[in-house]
N, C-alpha and C positions, 0 to 999 in steps of 0.2 A: 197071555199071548193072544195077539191080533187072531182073525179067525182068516182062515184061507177062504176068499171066493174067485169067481171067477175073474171078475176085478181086479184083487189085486195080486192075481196070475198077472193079468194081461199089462199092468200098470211094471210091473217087476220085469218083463220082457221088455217092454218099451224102455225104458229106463238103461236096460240093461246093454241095449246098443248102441255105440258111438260111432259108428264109424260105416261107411257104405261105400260101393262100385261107384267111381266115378259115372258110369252108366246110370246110374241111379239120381248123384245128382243133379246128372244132364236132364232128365225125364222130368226131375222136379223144376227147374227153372226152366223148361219149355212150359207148366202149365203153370209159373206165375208171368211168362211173357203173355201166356194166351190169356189170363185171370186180366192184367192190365190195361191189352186189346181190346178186351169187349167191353171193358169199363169204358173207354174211352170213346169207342162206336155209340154206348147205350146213352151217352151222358146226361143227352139234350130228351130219349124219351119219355112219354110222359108218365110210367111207374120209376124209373132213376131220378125225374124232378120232384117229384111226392116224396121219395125217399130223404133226398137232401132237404126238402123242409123242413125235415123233422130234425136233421143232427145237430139242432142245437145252435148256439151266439158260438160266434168263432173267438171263444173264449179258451180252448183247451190246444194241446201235440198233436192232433193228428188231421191225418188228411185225407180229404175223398178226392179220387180218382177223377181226373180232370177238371178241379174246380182250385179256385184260389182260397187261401186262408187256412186256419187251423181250426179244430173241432175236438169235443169231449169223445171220449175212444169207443163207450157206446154207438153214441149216434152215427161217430164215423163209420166202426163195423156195420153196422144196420144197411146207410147207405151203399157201402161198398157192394155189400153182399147183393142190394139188389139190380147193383148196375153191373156188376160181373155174370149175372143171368140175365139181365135185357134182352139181348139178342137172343139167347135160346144159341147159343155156341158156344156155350161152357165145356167144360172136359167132362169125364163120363167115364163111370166104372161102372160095366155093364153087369156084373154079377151082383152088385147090390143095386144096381137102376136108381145109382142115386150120383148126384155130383158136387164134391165134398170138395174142391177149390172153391167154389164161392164161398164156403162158409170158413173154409184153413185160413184164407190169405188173409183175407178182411182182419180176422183175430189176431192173425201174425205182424201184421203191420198195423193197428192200432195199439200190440202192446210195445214192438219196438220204437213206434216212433214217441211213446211214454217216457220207456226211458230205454235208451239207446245205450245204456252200459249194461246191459244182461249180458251175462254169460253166454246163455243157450243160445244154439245155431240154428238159424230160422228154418233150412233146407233140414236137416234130422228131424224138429219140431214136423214141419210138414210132411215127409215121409212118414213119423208117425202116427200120423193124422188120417193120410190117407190109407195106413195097416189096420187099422184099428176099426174104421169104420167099413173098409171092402170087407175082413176078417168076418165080424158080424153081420154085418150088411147080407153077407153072402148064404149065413145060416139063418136069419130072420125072416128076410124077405122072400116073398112066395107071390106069384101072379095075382092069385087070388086076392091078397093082400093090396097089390100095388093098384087094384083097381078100386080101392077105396081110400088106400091112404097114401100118401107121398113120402115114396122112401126117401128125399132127402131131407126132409122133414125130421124123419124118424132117426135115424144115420149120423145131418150135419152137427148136431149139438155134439155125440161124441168125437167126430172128427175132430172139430174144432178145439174143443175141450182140451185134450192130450195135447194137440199141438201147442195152445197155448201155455198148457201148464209143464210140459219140456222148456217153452223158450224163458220161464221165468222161474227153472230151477226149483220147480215145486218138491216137497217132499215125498218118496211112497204113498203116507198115509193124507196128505195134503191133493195126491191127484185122485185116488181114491175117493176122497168126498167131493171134489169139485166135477170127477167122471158122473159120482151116483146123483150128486145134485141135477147137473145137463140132463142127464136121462129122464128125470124129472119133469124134463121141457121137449119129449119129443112128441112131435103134431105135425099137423097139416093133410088137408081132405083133397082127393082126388076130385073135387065134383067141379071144379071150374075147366075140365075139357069138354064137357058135358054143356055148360052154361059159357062159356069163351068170356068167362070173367079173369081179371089181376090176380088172384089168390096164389098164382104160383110162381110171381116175381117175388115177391115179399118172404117164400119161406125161409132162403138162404138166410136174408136178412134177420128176422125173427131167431132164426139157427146162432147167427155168430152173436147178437148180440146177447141172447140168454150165454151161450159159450162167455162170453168176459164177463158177466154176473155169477156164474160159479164158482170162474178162480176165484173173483173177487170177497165172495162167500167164505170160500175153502181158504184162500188167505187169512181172514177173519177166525178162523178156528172153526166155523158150522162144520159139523156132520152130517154125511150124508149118508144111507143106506147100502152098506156094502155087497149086499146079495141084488142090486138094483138092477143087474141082469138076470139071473135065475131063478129067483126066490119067486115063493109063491103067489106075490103082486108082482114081480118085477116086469121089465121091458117084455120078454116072450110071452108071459102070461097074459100080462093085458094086450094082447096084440092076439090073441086067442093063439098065440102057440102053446101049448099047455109042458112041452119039456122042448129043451133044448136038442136039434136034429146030431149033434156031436157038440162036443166041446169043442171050441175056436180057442187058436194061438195065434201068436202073432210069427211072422216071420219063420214060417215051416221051411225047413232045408235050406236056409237061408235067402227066398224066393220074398221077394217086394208087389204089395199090392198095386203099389204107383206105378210099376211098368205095366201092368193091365190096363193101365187106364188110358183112352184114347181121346186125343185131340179133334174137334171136330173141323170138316172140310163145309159142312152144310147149315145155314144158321134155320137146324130146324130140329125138329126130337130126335134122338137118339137111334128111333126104326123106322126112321123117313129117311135116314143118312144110305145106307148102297141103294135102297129102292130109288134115291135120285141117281147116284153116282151110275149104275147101271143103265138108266132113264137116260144121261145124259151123251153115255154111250152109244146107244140104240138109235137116237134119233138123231146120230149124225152121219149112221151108215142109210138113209130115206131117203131117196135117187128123188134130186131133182123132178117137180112135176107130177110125184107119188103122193100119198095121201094115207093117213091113219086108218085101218077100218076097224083092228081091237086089240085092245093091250090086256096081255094076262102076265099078274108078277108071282112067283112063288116066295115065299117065305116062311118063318116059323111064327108058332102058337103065339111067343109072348110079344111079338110085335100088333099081331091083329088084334090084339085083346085088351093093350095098354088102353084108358080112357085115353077116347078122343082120334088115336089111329087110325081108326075104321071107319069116320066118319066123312060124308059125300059132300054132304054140304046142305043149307046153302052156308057160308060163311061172313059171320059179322064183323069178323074181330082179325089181324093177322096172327093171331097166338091161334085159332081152330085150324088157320090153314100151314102153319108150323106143323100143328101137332098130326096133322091128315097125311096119312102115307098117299092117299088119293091125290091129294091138292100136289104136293111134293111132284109126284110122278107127272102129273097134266100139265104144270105147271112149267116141268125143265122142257118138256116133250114141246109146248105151245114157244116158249121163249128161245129155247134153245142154250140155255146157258143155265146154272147155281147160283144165286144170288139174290140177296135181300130184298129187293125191288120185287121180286117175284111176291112175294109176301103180299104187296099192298094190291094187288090185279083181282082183289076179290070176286068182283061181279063178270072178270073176264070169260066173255062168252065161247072163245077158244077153249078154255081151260074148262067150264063146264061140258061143253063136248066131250072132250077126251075124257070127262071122269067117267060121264053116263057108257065110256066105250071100252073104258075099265075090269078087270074082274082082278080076284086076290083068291088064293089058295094057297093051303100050308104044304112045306113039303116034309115030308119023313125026314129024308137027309138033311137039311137044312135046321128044321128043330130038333134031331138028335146031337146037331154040332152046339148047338146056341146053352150057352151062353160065352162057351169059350171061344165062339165063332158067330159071326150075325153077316150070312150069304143071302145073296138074293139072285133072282133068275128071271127078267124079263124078256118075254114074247111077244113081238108084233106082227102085226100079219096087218099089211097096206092095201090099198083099193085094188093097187095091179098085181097082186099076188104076193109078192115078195115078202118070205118069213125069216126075220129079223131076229136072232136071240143072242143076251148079252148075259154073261154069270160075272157075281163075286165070290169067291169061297168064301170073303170076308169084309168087315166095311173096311173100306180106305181111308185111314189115317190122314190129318196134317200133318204133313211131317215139318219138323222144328225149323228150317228155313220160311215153309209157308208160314208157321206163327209167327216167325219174324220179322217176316215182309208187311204181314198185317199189321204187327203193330208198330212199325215204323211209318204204314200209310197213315195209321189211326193219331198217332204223337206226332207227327207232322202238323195235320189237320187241325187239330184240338188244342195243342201244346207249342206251335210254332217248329218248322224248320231248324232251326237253332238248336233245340233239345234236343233232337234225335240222336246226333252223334253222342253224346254226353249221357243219355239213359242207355246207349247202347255198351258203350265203356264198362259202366254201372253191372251192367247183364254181366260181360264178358267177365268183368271182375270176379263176381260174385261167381260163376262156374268155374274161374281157377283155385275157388279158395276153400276146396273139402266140406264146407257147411256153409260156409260165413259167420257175419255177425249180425245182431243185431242192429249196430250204428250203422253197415250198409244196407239192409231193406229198409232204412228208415231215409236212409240216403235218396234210396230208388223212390218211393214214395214221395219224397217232397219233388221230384225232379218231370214227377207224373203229376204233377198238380199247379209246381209255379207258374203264373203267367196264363193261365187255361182260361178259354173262352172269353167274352163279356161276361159283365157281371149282372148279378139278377138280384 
């Protein structure tokens, strides 16, 4: 008799449900509209064109994300995964600080557009994908931790994993080694917030593409170590958790990790998102002819402490000033608006004012709500007196009409006018039909790719 681990607990749960709240699937196809958005925004930048040189002679089924032709399902994953983090406005499960659509989708639509007669339904696959990695995700990862390693690093391989090996009807013991093989392959170091180096477009990528090396493993018959989460090498051990903080299930009281997850409004880190949103508030109630004289934000512990959040400047790169709750805040305050452009004003002398006129403090109530809650509370106090204050209890969501707007602007742009209505059908489709199929993500996928840009 097979031996019970935590595993293939969690692989027998997954398996085990077919069926979800249409709320649920809606939440899923809001974050493969927003997964395709930002592929499309990132296409042209320069870790998304490093990416696609790699995927290979347009010899294989699949396709990346704003580009013409077909490509082997690796390299396709690889690519995706890093052009759906480009922007830095990927989706985001705050309890494991990690974002597990660049690594779900990429897997999901590399293996459906393989072979488009799978059974499995890609929306269940993905839900499971995203239970599986917030579930652990959320007992693993520790402050501590995230300031050295990169939970989605750590996280995507299993995300991905599950999800793919639902959509191609793996068995028990078949997801089981292709989960413990992934685990195998979780990495990636926090030190490029520090250094305002590439190393953190690339993880997703890294992530989905070991994820289709495991099925492909575990299809093959390899075994993998099934205590790969708890056992005395496994995942928590080498990560210096030495036991596990509780046993994780999947799917407690019937509660979905994917509706935790939130869509982003701001193309910047995860704890730069209400310290803008709030920022952008603030400095629009500044009377005509007033002037800044000092901003203080309150916040919690694990936003000021993430690599790279805390940081003044100066800035080299637009990924340190992404990652800078400081830059974030100076930035909407000097512009007056959210938006990507803000990004490239590195040397702006505006914006370095306002950092140096800056302060950050944690608050009690703020960090006793987080992680279930990420509030912020800024204060300004202007030359002629006037004190300014703006609270979120919580960050502000995109909500699913903004992901759609976006990426209708973005398919537009990239993919031509013509497409739009026609991936948009596609969408609708796919959320009247309890999961989908296969044959239509693989649908959506070509429809995100025909005809895209010049060629290079």
């Amino acid at each position: 008799m097979a031996r019970t681990t935590l595993l293939s607990e969690l692989v027998s749960q997954a398996l085990g449900r077919t069926e979800f709240p249409q709320a649920v699937y809606d939440k899923a196809v809001t974050c493969l509209v927003d997964f395709f958005s930002c592929g499309l925004e990132a296409a042209d930048l320069p870790w998304s064109r490093q990416a696609f040189a790699l995927a290979g002679p347009s010899t294989g089924s699949c396709q990346v994300v704003g580009e013409a032709g077909s490509y082997p399902a690796e390299g396709a994953a690889f690519a995706n995964g890093v052009r759906g983090h480009g922007l830095v406005r990927e989706d985001m499960h705050t309890g494991s600080i990690s974002h597990m659509g660049v690594v779900i989708w990429p897997v999901l639509l590399a293996l459906a557009a393989e072979n488009p007669g799978l059974a499995g339904k890609p929306l269940n696959a993905a839900i499971a994908g995203y239970e599986i990695g917030g579930r652990i995700g959320r007992a693993l990862i520790t402050p501590e931790m995230a300031r050295l390693f990169r939970p989605t690093g750590l996280i995507g391989p299993l995300s991905g994993t599950l999800a793919g090996a639902m959509l191609l009807g793996l068995s028990d013991e078949q997801t089981v080694n292709a989960l413990a093989l992934a685990i195998n392959t979780a990495g990636g170091l926090n030190e490029w917030p520090h250094s305002g180096a590439d190393d953190m477009y690339f993880h997703p990528g890294f992530a989905a593409r070991n994820a289709i090396t495991a099925l492909r493993l575990a299809q093959l018959g390899a075994r993998g170590s099934s205590t790969a989460i708890e056992g005395v090498a496994g995942l928590f051990a080498a990560f210096g958790r030495q036991q596990l903080p509780y046993r994780p299930s999947l799917y407690p009281d019937g509660e979905c990790e994917i509706m935790t997850v939130f869509n982003k409004e701001v193309p910047a880190c995860n704890f730069a998102q209400s310290p803008c949103q709030v920022a952008l508030a603030a400095g629009r109630r500044i009377e005509a002819g007033d002037a800044i004289a000092s901003v203080h934000l309150s916040t919690y512990d694990a936003a000021i402490n993430y690599p790279g959040c805390a940081y003044r400047g100066p800035f080299d790169t637009p990924l340190q000033a992404k990652m800078s709750i400081y830059f974030g805040i100076a930035a909407t305050l000097a512009t007056g608006e959210i938006a990507e452009a803000n990004y490239s004003l590195l040397a702006d002398t505006r914006i370095a004012d306002l950092i140096a006129r800056t302060t950050i403090s944690v608050s009690g109530t703020l960090n006793d709500a987080f992680p279930a809650r990420q509030g912020a509370v800024l204060r300004i106090v202007t030359v002629g007196g006037e004190v300014i204050e703006e609270a979120l209890a919580d960050v502000r969501s995109a909500t699913p009409a903004l992901v759609r707007e976006r990426f209708c602007a973005a398919a537009a742009v990239r993919l031509g006018s013509s497409i739009v209505s026609d991936t948009t059908t596609a969408i609708d489709m796919m959320l009247q039909s309890g999961g989908s199929d296969a044959a239509s993500l693989a649908a959506l996928a070509r429809l995100c790719s025909r005809g895209a840009g010049p060629a290079r």
